[in-house]
VOGUSE-356351 format. One record per atom (N, C-alpha, C): residue number from 1; atom name; x, y, z. Coordinates in pm, whole numbers, padded with zeros to 5 digits, m for minus. Each point is the difference from the previous one (the first is absolute). Example, Ala and Ser with C-alpha at 12.3 -4.5 7.8 and 13.67 -1.06 7.14 Angstrom:
PADO   num   atomo        X        Y        Z
PADO     1       N    01319   m00569    00780
PADO     1      CA   m00089    00119    00000
PADO     1       C    00090    00120    00000
PADO     2       N   m00035    00105   m00072
PADO     2      CA    00082    00119    00006
PADO     2       C   m00077    00109    00073
// end
This chain:
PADO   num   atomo        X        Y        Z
PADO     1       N    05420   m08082   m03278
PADO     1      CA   m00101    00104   m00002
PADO     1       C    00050    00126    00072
PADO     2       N    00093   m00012    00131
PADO     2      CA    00070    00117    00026
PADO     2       C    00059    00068   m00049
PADO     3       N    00090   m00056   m00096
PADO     3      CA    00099    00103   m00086
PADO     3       C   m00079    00052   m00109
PADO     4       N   m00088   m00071   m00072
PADO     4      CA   m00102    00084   m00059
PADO     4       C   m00100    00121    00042
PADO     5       N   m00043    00004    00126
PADO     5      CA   m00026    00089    00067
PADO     5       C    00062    00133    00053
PADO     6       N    00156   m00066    00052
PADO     6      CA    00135    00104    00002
PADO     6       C    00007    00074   m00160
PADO     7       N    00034   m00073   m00051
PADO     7      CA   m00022    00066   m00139
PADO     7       C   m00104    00095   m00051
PADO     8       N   m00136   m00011    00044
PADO     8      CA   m00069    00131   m00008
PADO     8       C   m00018    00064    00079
PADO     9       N    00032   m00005    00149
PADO     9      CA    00058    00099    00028
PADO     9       C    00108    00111   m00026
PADO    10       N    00119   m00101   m00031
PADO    10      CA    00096    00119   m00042
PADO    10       C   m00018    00046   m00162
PADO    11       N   m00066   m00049   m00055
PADO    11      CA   m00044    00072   m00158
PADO    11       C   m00072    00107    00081
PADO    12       N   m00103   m00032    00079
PADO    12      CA   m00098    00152    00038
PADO    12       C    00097    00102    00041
PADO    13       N    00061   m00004    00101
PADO    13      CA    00067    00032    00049
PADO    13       C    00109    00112   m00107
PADO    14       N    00026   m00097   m00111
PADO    14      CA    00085    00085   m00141
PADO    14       C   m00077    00078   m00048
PADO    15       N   m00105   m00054   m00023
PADO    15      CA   m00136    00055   m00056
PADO    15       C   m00052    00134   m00006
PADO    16       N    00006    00077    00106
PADO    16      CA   m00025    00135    00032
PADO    16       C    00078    00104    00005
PADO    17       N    00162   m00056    00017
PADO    17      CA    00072    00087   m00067
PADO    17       C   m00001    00010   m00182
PADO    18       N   m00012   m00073   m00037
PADO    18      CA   m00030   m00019   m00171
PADO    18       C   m00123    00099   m00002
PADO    19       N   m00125   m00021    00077
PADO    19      CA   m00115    00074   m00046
PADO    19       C    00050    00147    00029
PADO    20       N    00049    00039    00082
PADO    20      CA    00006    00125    00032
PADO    20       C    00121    00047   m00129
PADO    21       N    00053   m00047   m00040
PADO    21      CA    00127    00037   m00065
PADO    21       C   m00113    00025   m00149
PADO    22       N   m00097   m00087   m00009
PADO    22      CA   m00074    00061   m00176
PADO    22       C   m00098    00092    00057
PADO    23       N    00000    00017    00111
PADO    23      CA   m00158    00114    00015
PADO    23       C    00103    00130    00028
PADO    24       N    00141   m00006   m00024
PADO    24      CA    00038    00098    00040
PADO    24       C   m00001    00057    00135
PADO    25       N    00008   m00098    00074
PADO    25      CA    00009    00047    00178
PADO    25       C    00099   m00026    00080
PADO    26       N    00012   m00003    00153
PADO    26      CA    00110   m00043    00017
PADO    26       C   m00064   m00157    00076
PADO    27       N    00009   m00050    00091
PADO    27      CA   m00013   m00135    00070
PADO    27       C   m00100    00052    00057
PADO    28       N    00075    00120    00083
PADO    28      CA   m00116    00029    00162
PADO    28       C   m00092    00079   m00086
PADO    29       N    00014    00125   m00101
PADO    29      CA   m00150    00026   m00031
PADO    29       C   m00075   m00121   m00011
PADO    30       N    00038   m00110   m00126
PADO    30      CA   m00098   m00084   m00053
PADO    30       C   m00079   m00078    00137
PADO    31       N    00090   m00017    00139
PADO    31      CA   m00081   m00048    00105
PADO    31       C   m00131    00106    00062
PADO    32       N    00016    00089   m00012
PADO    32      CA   m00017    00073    00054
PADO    32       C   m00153    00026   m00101
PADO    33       N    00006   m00002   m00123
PADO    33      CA   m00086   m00011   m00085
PADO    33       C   m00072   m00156    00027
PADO    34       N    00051   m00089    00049
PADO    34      CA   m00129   m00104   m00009
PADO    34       C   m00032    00016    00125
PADO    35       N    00040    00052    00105
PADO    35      CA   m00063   m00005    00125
PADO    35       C   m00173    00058   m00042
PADO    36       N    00061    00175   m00042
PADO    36      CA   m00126    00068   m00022
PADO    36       C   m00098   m00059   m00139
PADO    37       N    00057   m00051   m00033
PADO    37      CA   m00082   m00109   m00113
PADO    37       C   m00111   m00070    00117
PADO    38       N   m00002   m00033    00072
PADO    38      CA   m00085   m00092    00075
PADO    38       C   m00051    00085    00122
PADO    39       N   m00004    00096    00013
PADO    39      CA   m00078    00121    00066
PADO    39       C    00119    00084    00038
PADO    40       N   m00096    00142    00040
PADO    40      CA    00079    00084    00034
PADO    40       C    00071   m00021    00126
PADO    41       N    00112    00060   m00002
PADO    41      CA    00055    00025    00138
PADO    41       C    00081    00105   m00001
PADO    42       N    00077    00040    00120
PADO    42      CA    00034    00133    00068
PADO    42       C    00186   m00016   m00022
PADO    43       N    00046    00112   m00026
PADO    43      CA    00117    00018   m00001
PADO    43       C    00086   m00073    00116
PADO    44       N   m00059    00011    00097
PADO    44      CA    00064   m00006    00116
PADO    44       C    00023   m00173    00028
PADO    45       N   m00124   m00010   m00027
PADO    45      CA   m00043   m00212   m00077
PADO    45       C    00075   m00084   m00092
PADO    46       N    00012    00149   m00086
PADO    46      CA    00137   m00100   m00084
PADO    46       C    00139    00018    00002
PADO    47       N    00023    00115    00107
PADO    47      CA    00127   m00053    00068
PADO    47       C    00033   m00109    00037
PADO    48       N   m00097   m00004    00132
PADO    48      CA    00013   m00133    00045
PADO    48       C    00009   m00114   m00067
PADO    49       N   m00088   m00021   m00133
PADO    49      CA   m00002   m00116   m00058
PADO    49       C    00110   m00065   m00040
PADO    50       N    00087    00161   m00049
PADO    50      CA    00121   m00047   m00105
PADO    50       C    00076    00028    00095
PADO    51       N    00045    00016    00136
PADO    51      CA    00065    00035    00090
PADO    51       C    00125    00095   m00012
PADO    52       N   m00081    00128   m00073
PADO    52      CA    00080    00119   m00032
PADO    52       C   m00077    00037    00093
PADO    53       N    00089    00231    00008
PADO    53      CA   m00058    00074    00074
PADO    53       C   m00122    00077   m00063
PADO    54       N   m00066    00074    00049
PADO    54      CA   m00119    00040   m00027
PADO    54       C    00083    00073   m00108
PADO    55       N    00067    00129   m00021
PADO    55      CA    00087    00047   m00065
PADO    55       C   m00027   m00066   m00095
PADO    56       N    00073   m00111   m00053
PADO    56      CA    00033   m00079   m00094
PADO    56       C   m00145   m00042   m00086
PADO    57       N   m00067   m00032    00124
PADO    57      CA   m00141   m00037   m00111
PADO    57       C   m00061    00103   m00064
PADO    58       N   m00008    00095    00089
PADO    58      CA   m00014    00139   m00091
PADO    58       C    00018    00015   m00152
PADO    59       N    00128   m00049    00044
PADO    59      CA    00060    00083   m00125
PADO    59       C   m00007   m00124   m00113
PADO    60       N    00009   m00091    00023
PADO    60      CA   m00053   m00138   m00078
PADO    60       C   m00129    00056   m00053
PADO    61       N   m00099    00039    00088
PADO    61      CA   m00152    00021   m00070
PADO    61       C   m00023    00152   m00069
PADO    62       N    00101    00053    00003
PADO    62      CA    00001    00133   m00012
PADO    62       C    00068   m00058   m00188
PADO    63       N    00084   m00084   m00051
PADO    63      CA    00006   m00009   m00122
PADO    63       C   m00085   m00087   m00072
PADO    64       N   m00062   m00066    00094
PADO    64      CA   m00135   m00056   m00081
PADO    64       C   m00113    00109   m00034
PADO    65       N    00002    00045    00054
PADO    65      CA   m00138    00128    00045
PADO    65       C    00081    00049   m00156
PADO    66       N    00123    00068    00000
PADO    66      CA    00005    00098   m00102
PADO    66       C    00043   m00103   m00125
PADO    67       N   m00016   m00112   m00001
PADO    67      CA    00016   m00107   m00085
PADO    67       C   m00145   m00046   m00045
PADO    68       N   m00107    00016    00061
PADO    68      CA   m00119   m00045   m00056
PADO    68       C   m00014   m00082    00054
PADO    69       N    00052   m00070    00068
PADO    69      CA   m00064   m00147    00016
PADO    69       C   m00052   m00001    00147
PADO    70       N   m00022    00113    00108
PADO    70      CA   m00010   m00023    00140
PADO    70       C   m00059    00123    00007
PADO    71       N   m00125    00016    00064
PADO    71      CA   m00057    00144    00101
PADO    71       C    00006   m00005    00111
PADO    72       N   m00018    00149    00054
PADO    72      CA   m00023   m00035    00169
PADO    72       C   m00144    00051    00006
PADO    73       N   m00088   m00052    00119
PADO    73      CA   m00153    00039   m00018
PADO    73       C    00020    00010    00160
PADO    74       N   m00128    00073    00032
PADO    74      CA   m00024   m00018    00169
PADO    74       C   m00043   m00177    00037
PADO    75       N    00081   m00025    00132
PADO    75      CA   m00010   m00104    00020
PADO    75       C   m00176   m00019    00030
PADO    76       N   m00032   m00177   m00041
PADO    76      CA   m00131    00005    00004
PADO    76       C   m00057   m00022    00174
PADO    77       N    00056   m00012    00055
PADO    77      CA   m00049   m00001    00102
PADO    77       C    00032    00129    00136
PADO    78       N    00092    00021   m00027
PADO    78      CA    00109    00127    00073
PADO    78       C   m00001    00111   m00049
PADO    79       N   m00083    00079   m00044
PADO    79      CA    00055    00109   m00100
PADO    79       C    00090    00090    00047
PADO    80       N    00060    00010    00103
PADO    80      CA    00132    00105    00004
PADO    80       C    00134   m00089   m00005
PADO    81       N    00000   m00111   m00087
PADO    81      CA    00079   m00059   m00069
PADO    81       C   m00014   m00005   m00149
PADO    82       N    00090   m00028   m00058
PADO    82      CA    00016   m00036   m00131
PADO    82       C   m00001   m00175   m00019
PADO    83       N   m00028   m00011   m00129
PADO    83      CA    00031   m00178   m00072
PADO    83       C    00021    00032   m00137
PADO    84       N    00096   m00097   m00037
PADO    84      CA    00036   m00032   m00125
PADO    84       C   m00078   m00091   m00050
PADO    85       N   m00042    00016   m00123
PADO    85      CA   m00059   m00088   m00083
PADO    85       C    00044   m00019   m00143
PADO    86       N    00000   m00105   m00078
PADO    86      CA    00044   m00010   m00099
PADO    86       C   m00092    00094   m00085
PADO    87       N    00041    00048   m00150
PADO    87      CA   m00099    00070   m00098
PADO    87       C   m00048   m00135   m00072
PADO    88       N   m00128    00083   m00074
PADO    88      CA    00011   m00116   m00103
PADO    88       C    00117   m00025   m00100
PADO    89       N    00058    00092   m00046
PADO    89      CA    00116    00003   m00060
PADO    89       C    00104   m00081    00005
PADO    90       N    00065   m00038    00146
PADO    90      CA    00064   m00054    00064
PADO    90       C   m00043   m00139    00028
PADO    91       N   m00111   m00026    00037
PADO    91      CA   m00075   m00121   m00044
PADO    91       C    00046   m00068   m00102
PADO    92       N   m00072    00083   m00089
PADO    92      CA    00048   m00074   m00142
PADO    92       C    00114   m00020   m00079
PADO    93       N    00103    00062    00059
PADO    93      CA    00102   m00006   m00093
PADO    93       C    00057   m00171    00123
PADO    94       N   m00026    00031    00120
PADO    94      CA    00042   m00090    00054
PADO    94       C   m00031   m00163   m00025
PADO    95       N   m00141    00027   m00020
PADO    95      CA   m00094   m00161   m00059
PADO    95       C    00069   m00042   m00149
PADO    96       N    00061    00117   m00042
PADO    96      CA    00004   m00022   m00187
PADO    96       C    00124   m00092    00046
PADO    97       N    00129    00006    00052
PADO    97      CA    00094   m00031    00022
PADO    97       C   m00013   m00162    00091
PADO    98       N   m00118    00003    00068
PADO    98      CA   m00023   m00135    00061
PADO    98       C   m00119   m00075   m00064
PADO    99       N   m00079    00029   m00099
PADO    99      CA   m00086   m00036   m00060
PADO    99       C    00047   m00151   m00075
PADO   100       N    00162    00006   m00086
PADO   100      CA    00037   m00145   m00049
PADO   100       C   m00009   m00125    00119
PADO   101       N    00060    00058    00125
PADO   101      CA   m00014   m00063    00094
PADO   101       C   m00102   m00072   m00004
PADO   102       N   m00136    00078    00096
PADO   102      CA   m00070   m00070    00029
PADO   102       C   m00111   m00064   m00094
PADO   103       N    00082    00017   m00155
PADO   103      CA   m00081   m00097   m00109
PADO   103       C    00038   m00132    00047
PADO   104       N    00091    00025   m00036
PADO   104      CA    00063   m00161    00025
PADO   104       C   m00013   m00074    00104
PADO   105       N   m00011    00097    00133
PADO   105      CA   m00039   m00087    00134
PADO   105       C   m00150   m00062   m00032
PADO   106       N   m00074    00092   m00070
PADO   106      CA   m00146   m00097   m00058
PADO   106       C    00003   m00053   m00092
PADO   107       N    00058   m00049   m00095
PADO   107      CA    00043   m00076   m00083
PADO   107       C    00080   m00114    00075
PADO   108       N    00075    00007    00117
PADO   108      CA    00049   m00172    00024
PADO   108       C   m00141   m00019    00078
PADO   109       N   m00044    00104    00136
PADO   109      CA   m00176    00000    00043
PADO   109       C   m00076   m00117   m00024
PADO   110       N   m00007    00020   m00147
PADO   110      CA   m00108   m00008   m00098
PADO   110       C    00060   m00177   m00022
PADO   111       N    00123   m00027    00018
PADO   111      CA    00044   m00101   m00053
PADO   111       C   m00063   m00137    00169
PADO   112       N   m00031    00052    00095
PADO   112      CA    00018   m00106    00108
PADO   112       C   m00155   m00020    00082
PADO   113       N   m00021   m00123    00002
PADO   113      CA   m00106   m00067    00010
PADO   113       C   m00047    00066    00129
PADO   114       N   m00118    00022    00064
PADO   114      CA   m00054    00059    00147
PADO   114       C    00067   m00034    00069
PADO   115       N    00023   m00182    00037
PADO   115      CA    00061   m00081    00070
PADO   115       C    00134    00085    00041
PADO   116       N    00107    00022   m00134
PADO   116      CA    00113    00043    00016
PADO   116       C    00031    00123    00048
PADO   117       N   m00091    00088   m00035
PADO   117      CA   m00015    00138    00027
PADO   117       C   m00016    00005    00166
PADO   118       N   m00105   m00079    00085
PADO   118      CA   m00019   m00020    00114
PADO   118       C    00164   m00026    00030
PADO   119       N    00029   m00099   m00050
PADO   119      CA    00164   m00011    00054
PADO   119       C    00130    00060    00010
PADO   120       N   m00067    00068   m00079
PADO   120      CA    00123    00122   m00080
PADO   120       C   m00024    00128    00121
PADO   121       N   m00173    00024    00011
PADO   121      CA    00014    00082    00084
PADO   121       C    00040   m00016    00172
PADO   122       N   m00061   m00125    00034
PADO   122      CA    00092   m00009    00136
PADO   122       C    00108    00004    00009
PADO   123       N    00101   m00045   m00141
PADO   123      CA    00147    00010    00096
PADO   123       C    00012    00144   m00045
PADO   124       N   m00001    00099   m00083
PADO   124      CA    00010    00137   m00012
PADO   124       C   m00064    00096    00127
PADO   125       N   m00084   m00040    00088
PADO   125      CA   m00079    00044    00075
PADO   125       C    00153   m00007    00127
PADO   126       N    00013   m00191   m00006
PADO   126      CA    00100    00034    00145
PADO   126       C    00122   m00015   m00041
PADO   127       N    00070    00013   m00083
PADO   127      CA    00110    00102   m00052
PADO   127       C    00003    00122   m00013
PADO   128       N   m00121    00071   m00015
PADO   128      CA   m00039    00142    00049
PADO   128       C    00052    00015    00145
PADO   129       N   m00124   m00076    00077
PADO   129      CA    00059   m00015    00130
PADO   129       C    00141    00004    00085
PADO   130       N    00081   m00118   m00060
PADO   130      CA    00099    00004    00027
PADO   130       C    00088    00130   m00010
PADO   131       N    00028    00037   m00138
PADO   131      CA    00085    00131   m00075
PADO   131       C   m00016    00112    00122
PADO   132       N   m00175    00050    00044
PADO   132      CA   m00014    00080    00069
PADO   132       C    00036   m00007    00130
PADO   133       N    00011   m00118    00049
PADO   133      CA    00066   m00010    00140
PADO   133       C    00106    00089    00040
PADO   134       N    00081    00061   m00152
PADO   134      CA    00140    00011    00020
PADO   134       C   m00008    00197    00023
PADO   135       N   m00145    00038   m00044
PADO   135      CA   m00018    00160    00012
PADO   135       C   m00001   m00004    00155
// end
């Protein structure tokens, strides 16, 4: 069950360089695009995330912005900051590209009894666990 697990890890892991390569991006935009996929955040935030310089994220969000797929808005809580947020645009081209995906993750879903699903989700829960130990 470990090496099957290793194994989707390192497919994910392949995984996002492939996605970024058909959405036409590079690695760090496409990260940089699911961060703000899941709320806004601040230039300075996703330096840190991707452990570039502020510089760098800039300019990362600065070709999404003129790419469509990223705005900057006043931050919602700070307003003499900025946040990035995904467009809808960017949204969608992003879901279109992961949409086969997560058919099929509900399609095997769909295939496993409550029982199993309960089981399926504890060890995914502390294999979560584990993986994150390592951030």
């Amino acid at each position: 069950m470990l090496a099957t697990l290793r194994q989707l890890l390192d497919t994910s892991h392949r995984a996002a360089p492939a996605l970024a390569r058909r959405a036409g991006l590079t690695h760090t935009e496409l990260a940089v695009l699911e961060h703000v996929m899941d709320e806004p955040v601040g230039p300075s935030e996703l330096a840190q995330r991707l452990g570039v310089t502020t510089a760098a994220a800039s300019g990362i969000v600065d070709r999404l912005v003129s790419r469509g797929h990223a705005e900057r808005r006043p931050h919602p809580t700070d307003r003499r900051r900025t946040a990035v947020v995904a467009t809808p645009g960017g949204r969608e081209e992003m879901m279109g590209h992961l949409k086969p995906m997560f058919a099929e993750l509900a399609q095997v879903d769909a295939t496993l009894s409550e029982s199993d699903r309960q089981v399926v989700l504890r060890f995914l829960t502390a294999a979560e666990r584990a993986v994150g130990r390592l951030l």
